[in-house]
C-alpha positions as CSV (number, residue, x, y, z in Angstrom):
1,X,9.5,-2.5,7.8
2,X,8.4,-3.8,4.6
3,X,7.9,-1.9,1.4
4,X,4.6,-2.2,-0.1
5,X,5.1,0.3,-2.9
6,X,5.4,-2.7,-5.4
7,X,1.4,-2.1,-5.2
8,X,2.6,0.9,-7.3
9,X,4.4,-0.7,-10.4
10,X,3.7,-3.1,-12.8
11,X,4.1,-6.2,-10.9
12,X,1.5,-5.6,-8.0
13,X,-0.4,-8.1,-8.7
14,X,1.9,-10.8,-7.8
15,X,2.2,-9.0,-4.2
16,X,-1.3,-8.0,-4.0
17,X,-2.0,-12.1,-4.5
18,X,0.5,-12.8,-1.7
19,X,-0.5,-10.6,0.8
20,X,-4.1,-11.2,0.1
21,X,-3.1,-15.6,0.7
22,X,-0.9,-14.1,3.7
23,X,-3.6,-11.7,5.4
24,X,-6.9,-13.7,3.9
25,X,-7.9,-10.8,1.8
26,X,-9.1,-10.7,-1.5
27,X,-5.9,-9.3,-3.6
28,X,-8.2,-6.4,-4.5
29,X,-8.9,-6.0,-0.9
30,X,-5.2,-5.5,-1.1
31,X,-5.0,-3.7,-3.5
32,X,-8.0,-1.0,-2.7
33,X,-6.5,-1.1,0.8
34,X,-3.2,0.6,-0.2
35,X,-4.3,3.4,-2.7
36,X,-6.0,4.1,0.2
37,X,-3.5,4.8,2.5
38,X,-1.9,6.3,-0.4
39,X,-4.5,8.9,-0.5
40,X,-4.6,9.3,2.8
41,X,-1.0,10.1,3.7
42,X,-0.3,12.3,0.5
43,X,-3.9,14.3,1.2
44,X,-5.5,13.8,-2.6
45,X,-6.6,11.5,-5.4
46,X,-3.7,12.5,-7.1
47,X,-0.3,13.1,-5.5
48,X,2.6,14.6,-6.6
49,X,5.7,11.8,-8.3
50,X,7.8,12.9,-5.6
51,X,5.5,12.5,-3.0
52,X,5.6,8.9,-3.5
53,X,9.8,9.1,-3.9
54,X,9.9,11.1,-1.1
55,X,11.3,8.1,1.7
56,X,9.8,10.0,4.6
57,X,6.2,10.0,2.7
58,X,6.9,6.3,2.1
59,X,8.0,5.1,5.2
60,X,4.5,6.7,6.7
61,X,2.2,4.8,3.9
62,X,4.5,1.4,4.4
63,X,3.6,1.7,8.1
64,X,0.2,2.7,7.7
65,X,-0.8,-0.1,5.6
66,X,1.0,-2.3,7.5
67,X,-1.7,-1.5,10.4
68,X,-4.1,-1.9,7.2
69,X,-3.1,-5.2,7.1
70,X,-2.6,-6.8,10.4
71,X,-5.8,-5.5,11.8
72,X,-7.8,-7.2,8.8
73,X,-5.7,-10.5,10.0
């Protein structure tokens, strides 16, 4: 499973670009897609830091967006 929580850090636009190439989506698309799923999974507009360290919490939002993704495709 891929880990999409570069979408996080400083260099998600880079990834956001990819994916958006990968999955025709514009990378904002992208990006809006995954604080999305972010929100989702950790229940708020602003989780906790070590929700998003927690690898459990992650794997759930990588998997999640990864439906995001391939169901845009």
């Amino acid at each position: 499973m891929t880990d999409y929580s570069t979408l996080l850090g400083p260099d998600r636009y880079d990834l956001a670009v990819s994916l958006g190439q990968q999955y025709h989506l514009d990378p904002s698309q992208v990006l809006f897609g995954y604080l999305q799923v972010v929100s989702e999974v950790t229940g708020g507009d602003q989780p906790q830091l070590g929700d998003l360290h927690d690898p459990k919490i992650l794997a759930v939002i990588n998997e999640q967006f990864d439906h995001f993704l391939k169901q845009r495709h």
